[in-house]
C-alpha positions in Angstrom: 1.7 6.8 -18.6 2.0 3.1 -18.3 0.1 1.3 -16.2 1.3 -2.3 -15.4 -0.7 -4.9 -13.3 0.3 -8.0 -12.3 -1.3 -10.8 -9.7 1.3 -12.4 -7.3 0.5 -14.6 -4.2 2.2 -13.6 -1.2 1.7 -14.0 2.7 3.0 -10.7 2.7 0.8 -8.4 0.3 2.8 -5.0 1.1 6.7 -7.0 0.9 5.1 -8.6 -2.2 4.5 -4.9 -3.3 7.9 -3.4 -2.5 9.3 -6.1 -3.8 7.3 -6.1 -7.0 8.1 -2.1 -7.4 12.0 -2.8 -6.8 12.1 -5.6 -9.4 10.1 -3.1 -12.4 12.0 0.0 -11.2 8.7 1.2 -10.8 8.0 5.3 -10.4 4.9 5.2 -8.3 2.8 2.6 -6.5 -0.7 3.4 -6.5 -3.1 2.1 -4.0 -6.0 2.4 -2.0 -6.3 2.6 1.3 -9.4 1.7 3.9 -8.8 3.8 6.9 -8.3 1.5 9.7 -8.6 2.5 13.8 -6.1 -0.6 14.6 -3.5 -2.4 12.9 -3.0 -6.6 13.7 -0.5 -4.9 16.3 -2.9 -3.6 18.1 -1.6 0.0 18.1 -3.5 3.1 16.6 -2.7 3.9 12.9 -4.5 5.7 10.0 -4.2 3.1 7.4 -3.9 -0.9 7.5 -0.7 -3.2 7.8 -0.2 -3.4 4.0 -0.3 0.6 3.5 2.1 1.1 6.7 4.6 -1.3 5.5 4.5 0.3 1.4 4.7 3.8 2.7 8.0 2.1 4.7 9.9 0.1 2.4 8.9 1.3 -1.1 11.7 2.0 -3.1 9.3 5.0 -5.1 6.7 7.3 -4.5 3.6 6.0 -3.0 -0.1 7.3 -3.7 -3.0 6.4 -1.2 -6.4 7.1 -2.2 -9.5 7.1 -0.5 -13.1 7.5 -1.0 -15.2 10.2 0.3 -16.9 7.6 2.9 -13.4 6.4 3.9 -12.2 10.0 4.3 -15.2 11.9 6.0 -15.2 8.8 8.5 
């Protein structure tokens, strides 16, 4: 497997994401993801804004992981 990493400023870290994926063709995003009781929006969710909008929009598979802390919270 290839792994391929890349910094890119964005305001928007998950369209930056997507957008990255869609431009390499990319298989798989991998990322990690702080459970979160409340998005910006105010409304209940499991993860955070920038996992919510890459499980949404990516044009791939998407892998979340979490630690053991983050998980038996």
């Amino acid at each position: 497997m290839r792994v391929t990493e890349r910094i890119v400023r964005a305001r928007n870290a998950g369209r930056a994401i997507v957008d990255e994926a869609t431009r390499r063709g990319s298989e798989i995003i991998v990322m990690g993801g702080p459970r979160r009781v409340r998005l910006a929006s105010g409304r209940p969710a499991i993860f955070g804004d920038t996992v919510d909008f890459v499980l949404k929009h990516a044009p791939c598979r998407v892998m979340v992981a979490a630690t053991k802390e983050t998980v038996a919270k």
